[in-house]
C-alpha positions as a Markdown table, in Angstrom:
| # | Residue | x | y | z |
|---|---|---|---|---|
| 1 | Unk | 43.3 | -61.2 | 28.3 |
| 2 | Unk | 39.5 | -60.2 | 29.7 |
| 3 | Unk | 39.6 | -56.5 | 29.4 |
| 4 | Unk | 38.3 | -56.6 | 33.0 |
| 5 | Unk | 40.9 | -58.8 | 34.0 |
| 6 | Unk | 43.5 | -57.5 | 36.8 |
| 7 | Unk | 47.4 | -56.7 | 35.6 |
| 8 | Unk | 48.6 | -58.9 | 38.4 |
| 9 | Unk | 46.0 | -61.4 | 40.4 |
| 10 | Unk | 47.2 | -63.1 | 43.5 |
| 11 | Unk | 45.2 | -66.0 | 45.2 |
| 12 | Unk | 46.7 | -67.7 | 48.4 |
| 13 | Unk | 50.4 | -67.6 | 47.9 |
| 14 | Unk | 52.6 | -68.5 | 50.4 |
| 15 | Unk | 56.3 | -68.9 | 50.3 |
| 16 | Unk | 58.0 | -71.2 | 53.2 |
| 17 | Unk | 61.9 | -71.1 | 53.6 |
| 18 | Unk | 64.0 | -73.6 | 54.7 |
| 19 | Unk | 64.0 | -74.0 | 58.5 |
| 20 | Unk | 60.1 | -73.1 | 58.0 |
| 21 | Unk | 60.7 | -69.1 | 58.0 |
| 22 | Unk | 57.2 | -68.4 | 56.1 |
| 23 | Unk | 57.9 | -65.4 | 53.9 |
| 24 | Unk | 54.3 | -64.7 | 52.5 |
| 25 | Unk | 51.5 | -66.0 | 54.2 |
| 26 | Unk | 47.9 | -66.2 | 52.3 |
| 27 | Unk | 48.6 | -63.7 | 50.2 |
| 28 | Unk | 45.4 | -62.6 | 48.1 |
| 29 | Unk | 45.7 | -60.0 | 46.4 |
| 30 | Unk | 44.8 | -58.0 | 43.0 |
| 31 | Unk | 46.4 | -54.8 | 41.0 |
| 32 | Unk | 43.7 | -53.5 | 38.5 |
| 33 | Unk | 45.0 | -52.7 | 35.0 |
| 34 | Unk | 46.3 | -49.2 | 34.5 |
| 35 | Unk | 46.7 | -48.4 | 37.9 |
| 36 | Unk | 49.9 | -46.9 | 40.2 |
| 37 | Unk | 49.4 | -49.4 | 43.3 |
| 38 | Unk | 51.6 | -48.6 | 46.2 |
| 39 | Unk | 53.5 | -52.0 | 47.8 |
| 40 | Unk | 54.3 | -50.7 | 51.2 |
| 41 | Unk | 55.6 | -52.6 | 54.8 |
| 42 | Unk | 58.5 | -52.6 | 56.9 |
| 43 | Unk | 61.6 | -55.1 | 56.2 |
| 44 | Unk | 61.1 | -58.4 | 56.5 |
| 45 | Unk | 57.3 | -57.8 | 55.4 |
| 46 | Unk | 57.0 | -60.3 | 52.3 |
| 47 | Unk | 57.7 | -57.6 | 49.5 |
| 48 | Unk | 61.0 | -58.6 | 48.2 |
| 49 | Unk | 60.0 | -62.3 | 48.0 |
| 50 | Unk | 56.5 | -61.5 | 46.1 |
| 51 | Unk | 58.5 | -59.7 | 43.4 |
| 52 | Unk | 60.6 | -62.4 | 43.3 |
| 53 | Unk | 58.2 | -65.1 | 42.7 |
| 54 | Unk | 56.5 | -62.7 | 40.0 |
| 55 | Unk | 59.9 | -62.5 | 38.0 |
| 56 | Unk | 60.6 | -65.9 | 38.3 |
| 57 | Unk | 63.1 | -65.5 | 40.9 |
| 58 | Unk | 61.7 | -67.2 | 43.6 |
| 59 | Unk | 59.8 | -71.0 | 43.5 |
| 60 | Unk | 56.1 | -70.3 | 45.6 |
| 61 | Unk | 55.4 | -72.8 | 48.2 |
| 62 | Unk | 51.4 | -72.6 | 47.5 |
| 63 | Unk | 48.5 | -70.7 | 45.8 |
| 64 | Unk | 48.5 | -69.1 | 42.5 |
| 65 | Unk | 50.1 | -65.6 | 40.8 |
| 66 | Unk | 49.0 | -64.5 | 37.5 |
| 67 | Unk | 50.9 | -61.4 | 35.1 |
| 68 | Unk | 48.8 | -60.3 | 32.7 |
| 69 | Unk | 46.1 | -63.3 | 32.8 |
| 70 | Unk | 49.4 | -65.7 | 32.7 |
| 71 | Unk | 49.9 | -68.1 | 35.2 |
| 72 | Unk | 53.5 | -68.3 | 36.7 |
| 73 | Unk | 53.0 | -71.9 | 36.7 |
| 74 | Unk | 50.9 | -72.7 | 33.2 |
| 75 | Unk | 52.7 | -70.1 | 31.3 |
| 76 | Unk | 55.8 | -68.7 | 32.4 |
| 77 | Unk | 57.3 | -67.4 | 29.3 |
| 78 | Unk | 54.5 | -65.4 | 28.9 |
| 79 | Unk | 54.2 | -64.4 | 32.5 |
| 80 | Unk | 57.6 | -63.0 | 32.4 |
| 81 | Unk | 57.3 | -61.3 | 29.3 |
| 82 | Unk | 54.4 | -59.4 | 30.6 |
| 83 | Unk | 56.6 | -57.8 | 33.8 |
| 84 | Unk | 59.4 | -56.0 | 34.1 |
| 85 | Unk | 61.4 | -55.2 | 37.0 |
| 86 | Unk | 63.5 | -52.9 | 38.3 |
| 87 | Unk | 65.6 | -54.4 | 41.5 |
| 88 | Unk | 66.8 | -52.7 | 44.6 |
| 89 | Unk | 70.4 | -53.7 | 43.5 |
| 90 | Unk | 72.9 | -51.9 | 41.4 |
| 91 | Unk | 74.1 | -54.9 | 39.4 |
| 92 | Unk | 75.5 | -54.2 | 36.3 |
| 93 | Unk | 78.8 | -56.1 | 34.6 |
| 94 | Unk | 80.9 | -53.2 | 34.8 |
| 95 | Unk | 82.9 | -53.6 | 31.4 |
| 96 | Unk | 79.1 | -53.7 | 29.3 |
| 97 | Unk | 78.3 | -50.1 | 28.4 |
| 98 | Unk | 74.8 | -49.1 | 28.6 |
| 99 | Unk | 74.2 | -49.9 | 25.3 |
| 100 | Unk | 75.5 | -53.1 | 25.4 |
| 101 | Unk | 73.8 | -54.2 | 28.3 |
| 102 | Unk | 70.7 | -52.9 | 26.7 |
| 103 | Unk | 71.4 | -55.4 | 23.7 |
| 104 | Unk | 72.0 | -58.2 | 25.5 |
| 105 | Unk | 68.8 | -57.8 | 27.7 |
| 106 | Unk | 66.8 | -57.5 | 24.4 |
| 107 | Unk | 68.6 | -60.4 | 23.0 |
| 108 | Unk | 67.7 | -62.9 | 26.0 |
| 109 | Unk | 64.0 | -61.9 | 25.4 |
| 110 | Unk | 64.4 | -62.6 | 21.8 |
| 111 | Unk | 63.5 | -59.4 | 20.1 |
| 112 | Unk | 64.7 | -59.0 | 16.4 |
| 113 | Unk | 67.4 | -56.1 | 16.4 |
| 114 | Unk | 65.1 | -54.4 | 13.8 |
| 115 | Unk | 62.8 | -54.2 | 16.7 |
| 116 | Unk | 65.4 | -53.1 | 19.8 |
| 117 | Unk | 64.5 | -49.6 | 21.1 |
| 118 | Unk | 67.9 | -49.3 | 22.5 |
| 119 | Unk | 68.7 | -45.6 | 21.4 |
| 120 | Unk | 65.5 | -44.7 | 22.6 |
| 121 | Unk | 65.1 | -46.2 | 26.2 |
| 122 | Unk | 68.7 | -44.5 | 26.8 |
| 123 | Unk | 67.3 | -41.1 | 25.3 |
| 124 | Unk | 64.2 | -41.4 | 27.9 |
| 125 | Unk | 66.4 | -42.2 | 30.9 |
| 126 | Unk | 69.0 | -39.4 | 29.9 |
| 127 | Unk | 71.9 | -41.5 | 29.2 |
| 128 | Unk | 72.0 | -41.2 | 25.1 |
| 129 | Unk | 75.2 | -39.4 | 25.9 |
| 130 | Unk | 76.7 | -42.4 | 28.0 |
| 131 | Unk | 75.7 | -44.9 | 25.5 |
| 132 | Unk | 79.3 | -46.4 | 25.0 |
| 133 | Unk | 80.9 | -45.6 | 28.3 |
| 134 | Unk | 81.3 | -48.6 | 30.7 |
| 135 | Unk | 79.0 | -49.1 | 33.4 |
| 136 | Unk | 82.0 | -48.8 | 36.4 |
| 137 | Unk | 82.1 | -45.1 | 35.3 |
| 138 | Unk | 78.3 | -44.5 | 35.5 |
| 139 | Unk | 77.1 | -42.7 | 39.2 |
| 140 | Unk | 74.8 | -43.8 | 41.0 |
| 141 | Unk | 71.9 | -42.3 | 40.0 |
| 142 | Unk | 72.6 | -43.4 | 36.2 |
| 143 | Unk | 72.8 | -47.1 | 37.0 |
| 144 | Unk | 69.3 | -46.5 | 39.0 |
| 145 | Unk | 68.2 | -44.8 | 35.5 |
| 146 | Unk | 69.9 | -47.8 | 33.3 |
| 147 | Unk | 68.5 | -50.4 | 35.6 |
| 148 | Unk | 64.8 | -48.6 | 34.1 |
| 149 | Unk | 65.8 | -48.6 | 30.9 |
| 150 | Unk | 66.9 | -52.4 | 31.6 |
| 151 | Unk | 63.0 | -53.7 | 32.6 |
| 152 | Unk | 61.3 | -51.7 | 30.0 |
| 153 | Unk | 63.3 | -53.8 | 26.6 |
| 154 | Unk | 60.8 | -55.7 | 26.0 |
| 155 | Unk | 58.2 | -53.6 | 26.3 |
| 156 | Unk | 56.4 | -55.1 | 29.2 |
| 157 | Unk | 52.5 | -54.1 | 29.9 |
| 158 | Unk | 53.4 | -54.3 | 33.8 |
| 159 | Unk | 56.4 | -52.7 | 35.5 |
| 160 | Unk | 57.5 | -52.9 | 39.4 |
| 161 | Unk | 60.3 | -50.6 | 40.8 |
| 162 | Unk | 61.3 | -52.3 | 43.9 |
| 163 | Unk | 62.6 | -49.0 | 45.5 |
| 164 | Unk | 63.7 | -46.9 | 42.5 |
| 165 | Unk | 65.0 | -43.9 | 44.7 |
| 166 | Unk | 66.8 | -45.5 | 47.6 |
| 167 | Unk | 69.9 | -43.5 | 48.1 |
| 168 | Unk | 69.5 | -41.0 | 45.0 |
| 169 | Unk | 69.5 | -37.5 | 45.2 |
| 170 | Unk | 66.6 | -35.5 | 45.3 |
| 171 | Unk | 66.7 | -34.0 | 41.9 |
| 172 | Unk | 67.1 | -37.1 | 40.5 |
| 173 | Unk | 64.2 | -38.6 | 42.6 |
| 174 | Unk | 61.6 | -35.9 | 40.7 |
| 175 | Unk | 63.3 | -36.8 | 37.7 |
| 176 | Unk | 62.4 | -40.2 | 38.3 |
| 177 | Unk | 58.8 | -40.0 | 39.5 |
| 178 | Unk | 58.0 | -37.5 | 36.6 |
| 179 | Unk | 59.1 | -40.5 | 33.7 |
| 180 | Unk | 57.2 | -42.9 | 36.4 |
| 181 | Unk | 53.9 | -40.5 | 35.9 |
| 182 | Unk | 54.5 | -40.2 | 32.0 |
| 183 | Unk | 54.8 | -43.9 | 32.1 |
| 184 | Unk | 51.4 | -44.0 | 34.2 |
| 185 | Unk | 49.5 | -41.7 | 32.0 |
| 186 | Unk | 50.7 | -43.8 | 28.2 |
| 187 | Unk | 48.6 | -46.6 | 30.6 |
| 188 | Unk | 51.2 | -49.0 | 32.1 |
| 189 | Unk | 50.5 | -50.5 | 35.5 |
| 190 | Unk | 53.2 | -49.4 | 37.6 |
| 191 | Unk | 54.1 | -51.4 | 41.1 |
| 192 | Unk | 55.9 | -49.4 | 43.2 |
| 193 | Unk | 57.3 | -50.1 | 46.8 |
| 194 | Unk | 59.5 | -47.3 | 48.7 |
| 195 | Unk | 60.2 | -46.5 | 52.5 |
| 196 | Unk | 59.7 | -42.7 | 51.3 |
| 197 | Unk | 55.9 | -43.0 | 52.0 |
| 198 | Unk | 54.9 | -38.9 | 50.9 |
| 199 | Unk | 56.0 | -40.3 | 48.1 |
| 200 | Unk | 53.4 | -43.4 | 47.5 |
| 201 | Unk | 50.6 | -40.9 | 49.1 |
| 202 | Unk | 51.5 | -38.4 | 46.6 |
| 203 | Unk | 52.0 | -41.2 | 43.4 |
| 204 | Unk | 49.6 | -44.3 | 44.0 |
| 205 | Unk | 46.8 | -44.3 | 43.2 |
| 206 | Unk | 45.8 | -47.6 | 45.4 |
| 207 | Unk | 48.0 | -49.4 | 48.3 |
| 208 | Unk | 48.0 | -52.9 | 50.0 |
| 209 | Unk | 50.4 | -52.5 | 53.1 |
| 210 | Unk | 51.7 | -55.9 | 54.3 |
| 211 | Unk | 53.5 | -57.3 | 57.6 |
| 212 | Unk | 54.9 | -60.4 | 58.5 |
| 213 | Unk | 53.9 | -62.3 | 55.1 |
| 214 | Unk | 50.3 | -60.9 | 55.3 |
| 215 | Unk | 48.5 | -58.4 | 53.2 |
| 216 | Unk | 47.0 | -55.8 | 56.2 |
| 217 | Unk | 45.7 | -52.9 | 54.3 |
| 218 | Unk | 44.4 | -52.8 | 50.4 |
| 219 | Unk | 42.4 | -49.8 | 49.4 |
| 220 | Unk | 42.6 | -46.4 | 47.7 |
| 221 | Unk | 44.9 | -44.1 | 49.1 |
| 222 | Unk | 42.3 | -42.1 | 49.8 |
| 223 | Unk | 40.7 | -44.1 | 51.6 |
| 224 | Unk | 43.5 | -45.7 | 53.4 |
| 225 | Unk | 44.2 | -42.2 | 55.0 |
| 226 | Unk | 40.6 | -42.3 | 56.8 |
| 227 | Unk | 42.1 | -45.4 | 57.9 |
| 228 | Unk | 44.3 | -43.4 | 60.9 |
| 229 | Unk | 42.8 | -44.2 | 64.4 |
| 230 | Unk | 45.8 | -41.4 | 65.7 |
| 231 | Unk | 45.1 | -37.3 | 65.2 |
| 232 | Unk | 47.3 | -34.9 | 66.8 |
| 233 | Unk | 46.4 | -31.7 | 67.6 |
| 234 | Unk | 48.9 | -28.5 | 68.6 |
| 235 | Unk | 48.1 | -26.7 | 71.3 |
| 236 | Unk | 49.4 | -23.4 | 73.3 |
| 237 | Unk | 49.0 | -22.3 | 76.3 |
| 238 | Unk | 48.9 | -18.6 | 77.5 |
| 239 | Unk | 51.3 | -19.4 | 80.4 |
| 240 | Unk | 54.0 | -22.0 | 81.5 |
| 241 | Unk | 52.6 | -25.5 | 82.4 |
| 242 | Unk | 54.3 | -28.3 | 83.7 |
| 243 | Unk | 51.9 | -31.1 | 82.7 |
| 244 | Unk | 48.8 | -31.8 | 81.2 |
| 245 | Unk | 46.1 | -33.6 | 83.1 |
| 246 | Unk | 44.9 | -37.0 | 82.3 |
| 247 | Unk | 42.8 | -37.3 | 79.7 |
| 248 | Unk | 41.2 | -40.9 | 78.2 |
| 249 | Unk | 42.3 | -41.4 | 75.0 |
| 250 | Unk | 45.0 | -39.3 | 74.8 |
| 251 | Unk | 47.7 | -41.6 | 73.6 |
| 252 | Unk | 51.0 | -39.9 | 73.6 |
| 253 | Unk | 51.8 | -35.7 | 74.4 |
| 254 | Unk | 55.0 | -34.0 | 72.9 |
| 255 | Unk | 56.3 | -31.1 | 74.7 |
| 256 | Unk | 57.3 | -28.9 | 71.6 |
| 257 | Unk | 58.3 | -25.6 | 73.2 |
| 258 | Unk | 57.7 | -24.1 | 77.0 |
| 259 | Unk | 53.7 | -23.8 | 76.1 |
| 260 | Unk | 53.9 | -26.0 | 73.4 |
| 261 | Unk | 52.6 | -29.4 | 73.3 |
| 262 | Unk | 51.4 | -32.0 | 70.3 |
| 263 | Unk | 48.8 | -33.9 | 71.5 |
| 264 | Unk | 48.3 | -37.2 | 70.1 |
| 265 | Unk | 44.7 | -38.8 | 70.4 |
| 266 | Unk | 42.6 | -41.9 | 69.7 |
| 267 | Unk | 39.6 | -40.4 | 67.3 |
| 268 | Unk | 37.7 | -43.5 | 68.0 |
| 269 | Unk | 37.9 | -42.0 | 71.8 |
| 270 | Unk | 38.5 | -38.5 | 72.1 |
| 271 | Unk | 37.3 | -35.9 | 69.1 |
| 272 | Unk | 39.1 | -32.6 | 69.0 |
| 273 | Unk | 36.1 | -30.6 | 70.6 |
| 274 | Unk | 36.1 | -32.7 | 73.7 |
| 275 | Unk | 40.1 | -32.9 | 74.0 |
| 276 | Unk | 40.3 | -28.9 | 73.9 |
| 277 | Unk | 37.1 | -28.7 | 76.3 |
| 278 | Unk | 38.8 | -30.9 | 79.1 |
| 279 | Unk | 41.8 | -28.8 | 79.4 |
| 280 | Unk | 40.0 | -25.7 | 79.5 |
| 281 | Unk | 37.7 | -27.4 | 82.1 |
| 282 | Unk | 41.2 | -27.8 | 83.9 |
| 283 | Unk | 42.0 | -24.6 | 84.2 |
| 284 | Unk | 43.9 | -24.1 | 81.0 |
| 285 | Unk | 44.1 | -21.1 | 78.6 |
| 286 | Unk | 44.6 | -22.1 | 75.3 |
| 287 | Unk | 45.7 | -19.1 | 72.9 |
| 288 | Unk | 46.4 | -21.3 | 70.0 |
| 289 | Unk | 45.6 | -24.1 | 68.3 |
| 290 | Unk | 46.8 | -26.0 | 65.2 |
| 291 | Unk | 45.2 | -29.7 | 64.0 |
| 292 | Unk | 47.0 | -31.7 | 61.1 |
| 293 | Unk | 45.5 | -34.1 | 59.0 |
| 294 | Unk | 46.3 | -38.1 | 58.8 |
| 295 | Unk | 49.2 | -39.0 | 56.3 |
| 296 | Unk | 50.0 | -42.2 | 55.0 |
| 297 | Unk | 52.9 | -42.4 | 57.5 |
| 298 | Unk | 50.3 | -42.4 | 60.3 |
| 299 | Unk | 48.2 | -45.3 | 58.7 |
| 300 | Unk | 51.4 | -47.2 | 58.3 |
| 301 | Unk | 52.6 | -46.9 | 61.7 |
| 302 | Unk | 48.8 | -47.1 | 63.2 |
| 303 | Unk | 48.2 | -50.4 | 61.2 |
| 304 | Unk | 51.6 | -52.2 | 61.7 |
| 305 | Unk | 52.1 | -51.8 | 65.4 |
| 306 | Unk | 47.8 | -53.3 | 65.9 |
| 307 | Unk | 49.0 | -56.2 | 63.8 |
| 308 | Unk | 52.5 | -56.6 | 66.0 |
| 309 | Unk | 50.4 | -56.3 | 69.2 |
């Protein structure tokens, strides 16, 4: 593989279901090497199917995917060596133990038992201890953990967790994230797609949002937050006041308390200077005022309903 080459490299994939539902439209898209890159978009958006179609799960209508500088198509045994994925699922056979299952997932690759890290993927996920109890009497959060240890037998170069925390608990969330970010820093490229969106803007480093089969959004998440065409400002009043006067491009206003309000604006209309001189033009005294900064959930929001619309 080029040493410049990208992990995963998308070019025009599309995926039509029968009755002509089109699942992934165009799709173009690239993951460098190395990198955490955020999947995001809201059901329905494509995600499941593209994972799908990079594990072999899924037959693509058009275009081309390559793992690892192997084509899907030209070289799928090495294409699916190169990835490893963890589903959204819980499905185990519930009378394997951990260890077992382990086995048997290094056995389908092929991998010489003098070569099995099976001890040692259940020692990283915290589950050395469960080794040889079936997998109906693991919790929840264990499967998620065994499910990790599952993808990562074969040693892949490129792992995706398609929603690794969806219905854990919050310590075992952190728990997760911090393996994800050791696993990050020993260099694997790390796809990740969850609905908990503090958490991609805190993880990824990069983030292509889709919606409705299309890629909308792909940049640095950095970048992507300047992205937010929404601010909201907090503002209080030194007396009661029933309603605020109209102001163009003012988008939405939350009453928050008697004097409180959130004010939501367009920044491509209204800047924060001019919003606060207007309503003190109108008679307003303002006694506090409070701005927050753009998140990723704004950018989401902002850039999936202008697609809708």
């Amino acid at each position: 593989m080029p040493p410049d080459a990208p992990a995963i490299r998308l070019r025009g994939l599309e995926k039509v279901y029968g009755g002509g539902q089109r699942a992934l439209d165009q799709v173009s898209l690239e993951v460098p090497r190395g990198t955490l890159f955020g999947l995001l978009g809201p059901n329905g958006a494509g995600k499941s199917t593209l994972i799908n179609i990079l594990a072999g799960l899924v037959t693509k209508t058009g275009g081309t995917a390559e793992v690892w500088g192997f084509d899907i198509d030209r070289n799928p045994r090495n294409a699916k060596a190169s990835i490893g994925v963890v589903p959204q699922e819980l499905l185990f056979d519930a009378f394997f133990t951990p260890f077992e299952t382990l086995e048997l997932q290094a056995g389908l690759y092929g991998i010489p038992k003098a070569h099995r890290r099976t001890l040692e993927l259940l020692r990283a996920v915290q589950l050395e201890d469960k080794a040889h109890a079936y997998a109906r009497t693991l919790s929840g959060g264990m499967k998620r953990r065994l499910l990790i240890a599952k993808a990562m037998v074969h040693s892949p170069p490129v792992l995706i967790l398609d929603e690794p925390t969806a219905g854990v608990d919050i310590e075992l969330r952190q728990l997760l994230w911090d393996w994800v970010r050791s696993l990050h820093a020993k260099g694997m490229t790390i796809v990740l797609t969850t609905h908990y969106l503090e958490e991609a803007q805190e993880l990824c480093e990069r983030i292509a949002i889709m919606n409705h089969g299309r890629v909308i959004a792909n940049a640095p998440t950095r970048e992507l937050l300047g992205l937010a065409r929404e601010k909201r400002v907090d503002v209080m009043f030194d007396a009661n006041t029933a309603a605020l006067p109209e102001i163009a491009g003012i988008t939405r206003v939350e009453r928050l308390a008697e004097r409180h309000f959130a004010i939501h604006y367009d920044r491509t209309r209204l800047s924060a200077g001019a919003l606060l001189g207007q309503l003190s033009a109108a008679g307003l005294a303002i006694v506090d005022v409070t701005t927050r900064e753009a998140d990723l959930e704004d950018v989401f929001l902002d850039l999936t309903r202008r697609r809708t619309a």
